[in-house]
VEXLUMKE-833678 format. One line per 10 residues: number of its first residue (from 0); their letters; for each residue x, y, z of N, C-alpha, C. Coordinates in Angstrom, 3 decimals, always signed. Layout:
N
NUM = a = X Y Z X Y Z X Y Z; ... $
***
This chain:
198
0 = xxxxxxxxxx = +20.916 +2.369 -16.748 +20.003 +2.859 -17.788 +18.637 +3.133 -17.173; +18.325 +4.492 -17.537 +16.545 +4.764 -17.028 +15.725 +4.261 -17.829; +14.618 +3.382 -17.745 +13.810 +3.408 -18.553 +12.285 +4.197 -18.196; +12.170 +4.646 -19.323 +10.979 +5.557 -19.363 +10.017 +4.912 -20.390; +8.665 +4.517 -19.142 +7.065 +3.983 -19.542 +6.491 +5.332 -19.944; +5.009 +5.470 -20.660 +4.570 +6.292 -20.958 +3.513 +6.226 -19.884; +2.291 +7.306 -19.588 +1.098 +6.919 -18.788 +0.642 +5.735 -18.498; +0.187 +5.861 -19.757 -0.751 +3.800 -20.067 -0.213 +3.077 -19.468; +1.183 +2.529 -19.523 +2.186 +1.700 -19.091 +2.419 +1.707 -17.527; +2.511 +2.847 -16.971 +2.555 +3.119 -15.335 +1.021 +2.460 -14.706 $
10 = xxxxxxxxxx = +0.109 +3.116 -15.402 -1.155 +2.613 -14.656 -1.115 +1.226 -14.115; -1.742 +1.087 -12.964 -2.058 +0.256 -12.686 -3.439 -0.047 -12.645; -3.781 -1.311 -12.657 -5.353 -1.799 -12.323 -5.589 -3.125 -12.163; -6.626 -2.938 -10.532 -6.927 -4.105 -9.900 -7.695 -5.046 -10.915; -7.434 -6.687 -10.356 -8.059 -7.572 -11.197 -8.483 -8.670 -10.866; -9.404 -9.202 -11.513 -9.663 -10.859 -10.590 -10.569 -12.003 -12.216; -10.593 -12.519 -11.469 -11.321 -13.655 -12.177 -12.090 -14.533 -11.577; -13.384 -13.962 -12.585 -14.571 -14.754 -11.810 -15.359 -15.346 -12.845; -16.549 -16.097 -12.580 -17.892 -16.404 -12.885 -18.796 -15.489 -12.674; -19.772 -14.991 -14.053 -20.944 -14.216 -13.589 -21.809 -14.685 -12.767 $
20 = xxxxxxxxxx = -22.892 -14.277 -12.349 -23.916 -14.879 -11.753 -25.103 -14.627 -12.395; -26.059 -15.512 -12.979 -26.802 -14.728 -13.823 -27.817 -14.171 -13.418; -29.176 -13.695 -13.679 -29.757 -12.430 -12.825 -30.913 -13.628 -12.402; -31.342 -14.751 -12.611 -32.284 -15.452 -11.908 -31.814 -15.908 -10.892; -30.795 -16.284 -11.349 -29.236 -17.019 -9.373 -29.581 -15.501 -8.523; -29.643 -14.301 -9.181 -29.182 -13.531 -7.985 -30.336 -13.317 -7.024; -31.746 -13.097 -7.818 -32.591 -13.557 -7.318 -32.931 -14.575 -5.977; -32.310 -15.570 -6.522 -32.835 -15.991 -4.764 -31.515 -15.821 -4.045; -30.420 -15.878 -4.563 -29.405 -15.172 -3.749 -29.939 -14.442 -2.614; -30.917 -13.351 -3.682 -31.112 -11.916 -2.482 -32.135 -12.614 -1.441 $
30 = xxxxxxxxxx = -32.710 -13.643 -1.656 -33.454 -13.474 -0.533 -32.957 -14.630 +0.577; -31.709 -15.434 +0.417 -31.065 -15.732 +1.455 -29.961 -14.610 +1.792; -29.732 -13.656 +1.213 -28.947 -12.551 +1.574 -29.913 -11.485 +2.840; -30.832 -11.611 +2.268 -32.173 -11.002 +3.127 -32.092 -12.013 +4.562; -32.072 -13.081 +4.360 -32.386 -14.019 +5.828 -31.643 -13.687 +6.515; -29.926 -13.637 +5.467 -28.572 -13.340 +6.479 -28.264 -12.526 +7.219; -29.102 -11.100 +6.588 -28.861 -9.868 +7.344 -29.656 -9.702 +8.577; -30.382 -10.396 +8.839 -31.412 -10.413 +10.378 -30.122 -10.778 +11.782; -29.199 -11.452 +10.750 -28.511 -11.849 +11.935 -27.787 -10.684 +12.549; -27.694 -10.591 +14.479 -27.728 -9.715 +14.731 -25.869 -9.471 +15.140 $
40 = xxxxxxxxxx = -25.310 -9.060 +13.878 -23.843 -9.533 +13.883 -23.280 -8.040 +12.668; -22.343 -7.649 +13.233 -21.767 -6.270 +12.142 -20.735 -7.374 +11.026; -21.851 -7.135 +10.048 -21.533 -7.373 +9.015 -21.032 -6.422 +7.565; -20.109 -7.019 +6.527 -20.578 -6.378 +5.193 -21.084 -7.215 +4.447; -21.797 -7.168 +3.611 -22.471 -7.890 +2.914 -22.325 -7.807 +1.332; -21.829 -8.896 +0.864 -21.653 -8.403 -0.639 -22.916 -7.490 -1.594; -22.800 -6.527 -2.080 -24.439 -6.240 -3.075 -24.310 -6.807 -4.214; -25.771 -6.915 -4.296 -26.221 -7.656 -5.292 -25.396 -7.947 -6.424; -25.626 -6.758 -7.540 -24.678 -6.584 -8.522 -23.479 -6.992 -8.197; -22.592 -7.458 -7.135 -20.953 -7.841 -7.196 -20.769 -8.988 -6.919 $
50 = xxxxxxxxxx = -22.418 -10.232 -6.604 -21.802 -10.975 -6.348 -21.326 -11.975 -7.521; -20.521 -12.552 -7.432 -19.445 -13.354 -8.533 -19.080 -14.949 -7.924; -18.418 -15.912 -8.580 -18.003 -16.786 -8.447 -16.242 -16.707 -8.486; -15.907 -16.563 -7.694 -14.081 -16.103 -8.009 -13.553 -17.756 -8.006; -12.856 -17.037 -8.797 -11.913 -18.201 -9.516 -10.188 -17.848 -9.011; -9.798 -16.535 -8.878 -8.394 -16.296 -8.505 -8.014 -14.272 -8.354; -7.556 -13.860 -7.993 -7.344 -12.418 -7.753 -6.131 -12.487 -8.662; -5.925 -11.295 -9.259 -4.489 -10.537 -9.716 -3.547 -9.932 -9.383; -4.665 -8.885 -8.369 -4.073 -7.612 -7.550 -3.654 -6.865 -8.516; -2.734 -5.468 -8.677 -2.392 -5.113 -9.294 -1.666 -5.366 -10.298 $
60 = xxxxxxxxxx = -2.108 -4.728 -11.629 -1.126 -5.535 -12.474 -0.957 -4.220 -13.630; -0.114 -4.295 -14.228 -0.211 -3.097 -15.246 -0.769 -3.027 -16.278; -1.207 -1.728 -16.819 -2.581 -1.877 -17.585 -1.667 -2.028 -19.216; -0.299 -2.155 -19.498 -0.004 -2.707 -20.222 +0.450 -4.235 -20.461; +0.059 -4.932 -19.935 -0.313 -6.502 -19.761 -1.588 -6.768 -19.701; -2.325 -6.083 -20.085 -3.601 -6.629 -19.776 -3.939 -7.603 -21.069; -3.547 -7.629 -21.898 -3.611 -8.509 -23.529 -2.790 -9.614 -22.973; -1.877 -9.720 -22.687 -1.150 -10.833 -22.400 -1.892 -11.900 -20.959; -2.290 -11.063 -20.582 -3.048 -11.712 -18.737 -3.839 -12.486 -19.930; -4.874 -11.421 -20.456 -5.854 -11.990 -20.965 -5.929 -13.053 -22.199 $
70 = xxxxxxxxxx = -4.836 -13.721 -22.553 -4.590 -14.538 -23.465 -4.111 -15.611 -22.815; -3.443 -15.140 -21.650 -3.165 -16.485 -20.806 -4.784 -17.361 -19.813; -5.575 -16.380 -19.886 -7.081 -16.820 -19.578 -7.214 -17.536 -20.409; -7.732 -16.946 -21.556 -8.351 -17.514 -22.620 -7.931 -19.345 -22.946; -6.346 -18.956 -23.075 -5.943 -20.277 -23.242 -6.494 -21.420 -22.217; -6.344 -21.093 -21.038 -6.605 -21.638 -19.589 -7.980 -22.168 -19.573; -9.019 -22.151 -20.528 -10.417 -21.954 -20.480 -10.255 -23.321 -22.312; -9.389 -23.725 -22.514 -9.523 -24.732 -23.999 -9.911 -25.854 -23.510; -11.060 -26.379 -23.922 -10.781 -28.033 -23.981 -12.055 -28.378 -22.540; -12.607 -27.311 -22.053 -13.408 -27.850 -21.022 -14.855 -27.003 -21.427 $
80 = xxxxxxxxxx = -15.694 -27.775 -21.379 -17.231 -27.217 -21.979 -17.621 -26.985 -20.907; -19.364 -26.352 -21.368 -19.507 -25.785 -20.182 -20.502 -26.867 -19.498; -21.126 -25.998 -18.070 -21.525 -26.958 -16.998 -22.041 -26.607 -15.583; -22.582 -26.969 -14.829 -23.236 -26.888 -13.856 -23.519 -26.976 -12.666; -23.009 -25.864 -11.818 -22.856 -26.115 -9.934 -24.308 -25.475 -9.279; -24.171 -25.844 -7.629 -24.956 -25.203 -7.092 -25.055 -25.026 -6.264; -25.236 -23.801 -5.254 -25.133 -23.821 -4.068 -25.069 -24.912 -3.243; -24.018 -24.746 -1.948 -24.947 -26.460 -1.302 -25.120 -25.766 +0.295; -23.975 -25.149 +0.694 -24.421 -24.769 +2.082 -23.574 -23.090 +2.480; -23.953 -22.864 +3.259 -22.511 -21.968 +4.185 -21.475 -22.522 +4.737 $
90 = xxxxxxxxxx = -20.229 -21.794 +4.142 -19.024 -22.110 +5.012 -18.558 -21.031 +5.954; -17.708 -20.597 +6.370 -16.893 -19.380 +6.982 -15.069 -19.448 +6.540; -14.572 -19.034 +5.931 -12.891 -18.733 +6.022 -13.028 -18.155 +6.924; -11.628 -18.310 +8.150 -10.668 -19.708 +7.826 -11.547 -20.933 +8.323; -12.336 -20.658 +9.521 -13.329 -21.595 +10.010 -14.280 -20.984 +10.487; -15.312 -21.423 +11.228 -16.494 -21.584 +11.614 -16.536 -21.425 +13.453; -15.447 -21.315 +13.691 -14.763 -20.948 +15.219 -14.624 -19.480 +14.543; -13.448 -19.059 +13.825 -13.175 -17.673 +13.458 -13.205 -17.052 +11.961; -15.047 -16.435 +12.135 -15.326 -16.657 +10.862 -15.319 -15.522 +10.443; -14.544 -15.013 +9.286 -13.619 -13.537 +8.752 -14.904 -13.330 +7.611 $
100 = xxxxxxxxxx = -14.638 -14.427 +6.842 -15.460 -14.108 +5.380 -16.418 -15.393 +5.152; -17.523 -14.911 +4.750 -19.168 -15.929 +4.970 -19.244 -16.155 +3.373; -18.955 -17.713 +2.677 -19.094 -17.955 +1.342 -20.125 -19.420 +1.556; -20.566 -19.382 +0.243 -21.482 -20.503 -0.140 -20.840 -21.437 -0.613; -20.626 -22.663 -0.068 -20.059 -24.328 -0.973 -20.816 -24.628 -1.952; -20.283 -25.228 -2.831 -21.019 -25.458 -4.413 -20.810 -27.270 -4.193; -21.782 -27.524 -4.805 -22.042 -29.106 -5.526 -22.539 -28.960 -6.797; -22.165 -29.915 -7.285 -22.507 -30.645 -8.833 -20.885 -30.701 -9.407; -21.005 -30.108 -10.598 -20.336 -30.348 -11.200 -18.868 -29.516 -10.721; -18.350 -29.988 -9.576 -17.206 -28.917 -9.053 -15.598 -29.306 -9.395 $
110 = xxxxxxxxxx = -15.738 -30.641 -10.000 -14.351 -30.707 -10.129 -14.203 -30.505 -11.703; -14.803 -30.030 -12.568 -14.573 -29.294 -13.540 -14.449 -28.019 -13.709; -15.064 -27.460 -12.233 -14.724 -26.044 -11.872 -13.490 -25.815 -11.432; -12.917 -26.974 -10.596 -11.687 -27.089 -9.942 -10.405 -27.298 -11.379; -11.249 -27.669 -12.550 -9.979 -28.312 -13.354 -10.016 -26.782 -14.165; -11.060 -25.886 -14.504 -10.742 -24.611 -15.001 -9.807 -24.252 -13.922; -9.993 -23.898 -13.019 -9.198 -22.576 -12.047 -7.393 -23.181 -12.364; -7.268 -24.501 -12.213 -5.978 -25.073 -12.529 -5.718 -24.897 -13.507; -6.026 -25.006 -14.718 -5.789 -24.921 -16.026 -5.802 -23.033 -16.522; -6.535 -21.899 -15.770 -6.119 -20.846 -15.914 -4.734 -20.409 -14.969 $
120 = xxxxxxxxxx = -4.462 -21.214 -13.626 -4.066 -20.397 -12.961 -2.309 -20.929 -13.722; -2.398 -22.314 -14.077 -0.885 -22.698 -14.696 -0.313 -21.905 -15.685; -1.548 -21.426 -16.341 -1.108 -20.777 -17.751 -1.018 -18.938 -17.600; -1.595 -18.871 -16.264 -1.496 -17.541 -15.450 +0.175 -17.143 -15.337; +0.638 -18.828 -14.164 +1.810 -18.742 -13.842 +2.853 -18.557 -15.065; +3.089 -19.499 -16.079 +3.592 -19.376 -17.609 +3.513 -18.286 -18.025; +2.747 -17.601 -17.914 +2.853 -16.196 -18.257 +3.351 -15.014 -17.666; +3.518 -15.218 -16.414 +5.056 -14.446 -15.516 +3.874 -13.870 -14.237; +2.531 -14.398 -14.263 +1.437 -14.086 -13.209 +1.529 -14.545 -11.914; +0.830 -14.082 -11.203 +1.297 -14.669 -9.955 -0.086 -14.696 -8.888 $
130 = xxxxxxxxxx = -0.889 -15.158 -9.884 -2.310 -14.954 -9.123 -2.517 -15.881 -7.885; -3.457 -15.302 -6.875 -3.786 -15.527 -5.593 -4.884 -16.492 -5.834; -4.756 -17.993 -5.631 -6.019 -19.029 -5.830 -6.368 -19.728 -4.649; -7.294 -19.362 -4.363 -8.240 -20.293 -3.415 -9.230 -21.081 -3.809; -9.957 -22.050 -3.329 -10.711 -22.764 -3.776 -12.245 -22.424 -4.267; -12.606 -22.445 -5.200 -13.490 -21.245 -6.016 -15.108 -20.904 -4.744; -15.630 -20.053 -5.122 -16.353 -20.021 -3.596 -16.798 -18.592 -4.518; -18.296 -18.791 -3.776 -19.143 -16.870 -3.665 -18.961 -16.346 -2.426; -18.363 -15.350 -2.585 -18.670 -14.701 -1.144 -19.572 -14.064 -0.822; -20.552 -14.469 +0.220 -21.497 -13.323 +0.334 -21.077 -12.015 +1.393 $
140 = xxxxxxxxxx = -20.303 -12.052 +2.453 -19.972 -11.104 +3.161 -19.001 -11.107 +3.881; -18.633 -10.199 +4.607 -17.124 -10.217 +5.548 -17.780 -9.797 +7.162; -16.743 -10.170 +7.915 -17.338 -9.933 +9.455 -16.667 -8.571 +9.528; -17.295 -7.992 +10.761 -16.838 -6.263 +10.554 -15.190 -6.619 +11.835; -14.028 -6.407 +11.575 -13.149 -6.118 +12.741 -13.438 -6.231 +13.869; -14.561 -5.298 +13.946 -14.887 -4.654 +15.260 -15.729 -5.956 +16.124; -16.014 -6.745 +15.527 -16.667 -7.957 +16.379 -15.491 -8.735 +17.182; -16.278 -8.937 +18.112 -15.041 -9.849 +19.382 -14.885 -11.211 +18.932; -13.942 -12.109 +19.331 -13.729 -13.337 +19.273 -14.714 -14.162 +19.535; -15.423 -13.697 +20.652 -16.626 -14.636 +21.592 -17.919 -14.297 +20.721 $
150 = xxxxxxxxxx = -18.051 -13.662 +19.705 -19.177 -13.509 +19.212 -19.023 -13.914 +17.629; -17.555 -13.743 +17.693 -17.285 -14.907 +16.302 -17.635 -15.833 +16.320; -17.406 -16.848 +17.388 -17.323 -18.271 +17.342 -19.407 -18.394 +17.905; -20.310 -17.354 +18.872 -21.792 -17.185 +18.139 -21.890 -17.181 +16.773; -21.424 -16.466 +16.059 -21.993 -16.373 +14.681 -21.612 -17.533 +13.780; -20.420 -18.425 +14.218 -20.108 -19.842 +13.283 -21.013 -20.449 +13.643; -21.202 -20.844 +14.951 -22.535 -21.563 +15.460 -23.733 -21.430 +14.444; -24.067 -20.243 +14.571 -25.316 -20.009 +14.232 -25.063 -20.198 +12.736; -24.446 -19.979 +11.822 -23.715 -20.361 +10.566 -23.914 -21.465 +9.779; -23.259 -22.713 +10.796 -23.236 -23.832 +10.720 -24.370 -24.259 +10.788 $
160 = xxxxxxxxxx = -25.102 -23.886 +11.400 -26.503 -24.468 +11.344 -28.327 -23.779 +10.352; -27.519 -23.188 +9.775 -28.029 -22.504 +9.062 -28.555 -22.720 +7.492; -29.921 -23.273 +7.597 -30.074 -23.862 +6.177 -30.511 -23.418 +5.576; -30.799 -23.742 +3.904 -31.361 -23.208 +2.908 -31.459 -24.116 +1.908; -32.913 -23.993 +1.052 -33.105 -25.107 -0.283 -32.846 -24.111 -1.578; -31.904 -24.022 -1.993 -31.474 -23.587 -3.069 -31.896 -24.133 -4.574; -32.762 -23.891 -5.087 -33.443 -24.296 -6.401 -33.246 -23.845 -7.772; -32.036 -22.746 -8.125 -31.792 -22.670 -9.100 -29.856 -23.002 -9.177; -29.719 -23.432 -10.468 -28.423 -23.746 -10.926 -28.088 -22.826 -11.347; -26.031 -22.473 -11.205 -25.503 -21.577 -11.581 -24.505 -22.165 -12.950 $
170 = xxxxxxxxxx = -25.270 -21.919 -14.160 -24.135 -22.381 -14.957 -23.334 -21.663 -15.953; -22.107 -22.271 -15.889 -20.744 -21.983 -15.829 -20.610 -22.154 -17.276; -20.699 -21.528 -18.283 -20.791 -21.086 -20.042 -19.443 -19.961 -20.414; -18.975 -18.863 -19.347 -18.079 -17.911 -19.494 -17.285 -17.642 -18.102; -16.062 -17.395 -18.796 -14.865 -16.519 -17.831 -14.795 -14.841 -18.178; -14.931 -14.465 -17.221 -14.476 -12.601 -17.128 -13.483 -12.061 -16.368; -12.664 -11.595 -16.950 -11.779 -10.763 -16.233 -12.537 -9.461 -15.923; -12.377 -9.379 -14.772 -12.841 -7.825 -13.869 -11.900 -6.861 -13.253; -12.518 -5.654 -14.002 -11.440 -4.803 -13.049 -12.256 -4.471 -11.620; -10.970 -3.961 -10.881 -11.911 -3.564 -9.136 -11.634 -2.360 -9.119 $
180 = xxxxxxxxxx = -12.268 -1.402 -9.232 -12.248 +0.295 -8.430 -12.903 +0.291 -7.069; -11.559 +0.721 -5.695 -12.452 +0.571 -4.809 -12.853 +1.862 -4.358; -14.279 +1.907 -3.970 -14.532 +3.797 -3.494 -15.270 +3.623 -1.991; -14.778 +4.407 -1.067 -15.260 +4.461 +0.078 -17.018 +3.733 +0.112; -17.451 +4.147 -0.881 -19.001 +3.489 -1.032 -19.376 +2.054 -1.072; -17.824 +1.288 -1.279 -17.714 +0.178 -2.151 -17.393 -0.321 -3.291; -16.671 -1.515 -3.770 -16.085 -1.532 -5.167 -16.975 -1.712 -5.927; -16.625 -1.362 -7.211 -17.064 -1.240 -8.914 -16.683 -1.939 -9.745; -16.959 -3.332 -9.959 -16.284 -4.167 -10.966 -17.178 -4.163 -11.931; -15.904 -3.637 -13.206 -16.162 -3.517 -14.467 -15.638 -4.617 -15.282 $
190 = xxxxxxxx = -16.287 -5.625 -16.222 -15.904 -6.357 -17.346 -14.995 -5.892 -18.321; -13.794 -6.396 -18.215 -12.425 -6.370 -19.348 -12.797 -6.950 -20.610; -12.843 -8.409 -20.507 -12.708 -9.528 -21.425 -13.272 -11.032 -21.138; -14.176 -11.123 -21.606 -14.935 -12.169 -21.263 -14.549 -13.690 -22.698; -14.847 -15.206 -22.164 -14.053 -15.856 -22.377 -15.323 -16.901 -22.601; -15.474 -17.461 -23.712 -16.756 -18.961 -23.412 -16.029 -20.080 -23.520; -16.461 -21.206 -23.063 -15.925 -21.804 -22.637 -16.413 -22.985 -23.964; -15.512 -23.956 -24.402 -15.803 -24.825 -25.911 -17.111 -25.270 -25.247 $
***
């Protein structure tokens, strides 16, 4: 038997789940984003506007599930109020020897951040999802390919030792599903369905 989807149904569209950042966080964001870029290392650097708190990726998913994804969020988000992290340092994925992607570690209140991402990603899975979860993290940038091994493991160095007094709190009140359009310029994440938290 053939079955025949209509347009809507074929589409696909990228997806993720994050934390906003609100526009006073991004603020000093930018100006340890500013410190970061002196370093003399081929970087990308997240912009401003994209940076987020990810909670889990989708990848493609069809744009007729998107009610159902998004109800399995919603649910995933009952029973936990909201609350309060904050920067604490730089890390590097996978390490600090070979450092791919440059994110910020959070303190305070993180294992209620840790008990959302579990509590969306179970009810993700229950719902026939199959989202990609890592341990929640901002990314601020990616290393370019083109950098050598021996200048990787310079730039963890220099990484690792790399401080900052971070003075505003990022708090955690809503979930958004985002779509990703990526364009040679860079991606475009647009707000689906946003989620508050009791």
């Amino acid at each position: 038997m053939v079955l025949e989807y209509t347009e809507m149904e074929r589409e696909l569209i990228r997806t993720f789940v994050a934390i906003k950042i609100p526009a006073e966080v991004k603020e000093e964001l930018a100006e340890l984003l500013h410190r970061l870029e002196r370093l003399p290392f081929s970087m990308k650097w997240v912009e401003l506007e994209n940076l987020h708190l990810t909670l889990g990726f989708l990848g493609y998913i069809e744009k007729d599930k998107l009610d159902t994804l998004c109800q399995a969020i919603g649910k995933g988000t009952i029973g936990i109020s909201p609350f309060v992290v904050r920067p604490s340092r730089i890390v590097c994925f996978p390490s600090f020897s070979r450092p791919r992607v440059i994110v910020l570690e959070l303190k305070g209140e993180v294992f209620l951040l840790e008990k959302l991402q579990k509590q969306i990603e179970k009810n993700l899975l229950e719902a026939g999802f199959k989202p990609k979860v890592t341990k929640p993290h901002l990314t601020l940038g990616r290393v370019s390919k083109k950098v050598k091994t021996s200048e990787r493991r310079t730039l963890g160095k220099k990484l690792m030792s790399f401080s900052f007094d971070f003075q505003k709190e990022l708090p955690v009140n809503t979930v958004t599903v985002f779509k990703s359009d990526l364009f040679p310029q860079g991606p475009v994440y647009t707000k689906l369905r946003e989620f508050n938290l009791d």
